[in-house]
N, C-alpha and C positions, 0 to 999 in steps of 0.2 A: 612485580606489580605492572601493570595491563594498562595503558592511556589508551583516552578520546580516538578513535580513528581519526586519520589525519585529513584532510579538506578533500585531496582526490579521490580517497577511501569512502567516505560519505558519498562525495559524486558518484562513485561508481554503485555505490549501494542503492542509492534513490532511483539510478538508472533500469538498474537489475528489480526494482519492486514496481517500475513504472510498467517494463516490458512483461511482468510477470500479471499487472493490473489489466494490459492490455489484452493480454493472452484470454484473460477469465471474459472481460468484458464480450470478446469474440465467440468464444464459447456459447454465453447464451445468445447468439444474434444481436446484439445491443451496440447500436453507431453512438460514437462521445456525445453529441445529439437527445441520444434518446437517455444513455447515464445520466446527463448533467439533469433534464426532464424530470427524469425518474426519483434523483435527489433534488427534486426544488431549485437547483441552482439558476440563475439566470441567465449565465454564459457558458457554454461549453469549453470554452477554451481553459477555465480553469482544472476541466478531464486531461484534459490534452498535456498541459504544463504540468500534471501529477505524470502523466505516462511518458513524459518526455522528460524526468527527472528532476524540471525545477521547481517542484512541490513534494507535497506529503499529502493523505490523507488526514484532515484532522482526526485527533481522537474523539472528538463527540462526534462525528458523523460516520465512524467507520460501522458501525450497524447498520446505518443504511445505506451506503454501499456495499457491504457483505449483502445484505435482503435483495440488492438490486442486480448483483452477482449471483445471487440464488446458490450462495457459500454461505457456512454456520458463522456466524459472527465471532466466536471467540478464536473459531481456526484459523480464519480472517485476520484478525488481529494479532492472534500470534503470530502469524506467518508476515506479519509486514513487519512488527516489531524485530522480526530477525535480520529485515534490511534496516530499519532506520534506527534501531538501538541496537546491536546485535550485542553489545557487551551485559545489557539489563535482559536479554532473552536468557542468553548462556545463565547468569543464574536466578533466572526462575525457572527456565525450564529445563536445566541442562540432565544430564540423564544419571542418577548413582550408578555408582559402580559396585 
């Protein structure tokens, strides 16, 4: 039986999804500035604290950060789900053998 990852394992997961948010974000030309814009946000700094590991995406807003990443939304969200729950990823989406 599988437990919770443990406190530095989350950290480092959040990290690994912030740098991979960042990655996309740069991709389409878009400064944290123009993300947080693009999502209604009123402060950028909350982009910033997602890409710098001390946040998450919520889950009701991650369509419109996938749209504003001009990523499909469900791949999107799978794919973050693999850092910030990776135990609820593996089985919904783990692979039969």
């Amino acid at each position: 039986m599988q437990f919770a990852k443990s406190a530095p394992e989350a950290k480092e997961l959040r990290k690994a999804a912030g740098r991979w948010l960042q990655d996309q974000r740069k991709k389409v030309g878009l400064s944290q500035i123009d993300l947080a814009e693009a999502l209604g946000l009123k402060y950028y700094t909350f982009v910033s604290q997602v890409e710098n590991g001390f946040g998450r995406v919520p889950s009701e807003s991650m369509e419109a950060w996938a749209q504003a990443l001009e990523l499909d939304p469900s791949q999107f969200a799978r794919h973050l789900l693999s850092f910030y729950d990776p135990e609820l990823h593996r089985l919904l989406f783990k692979e039969k053998a």
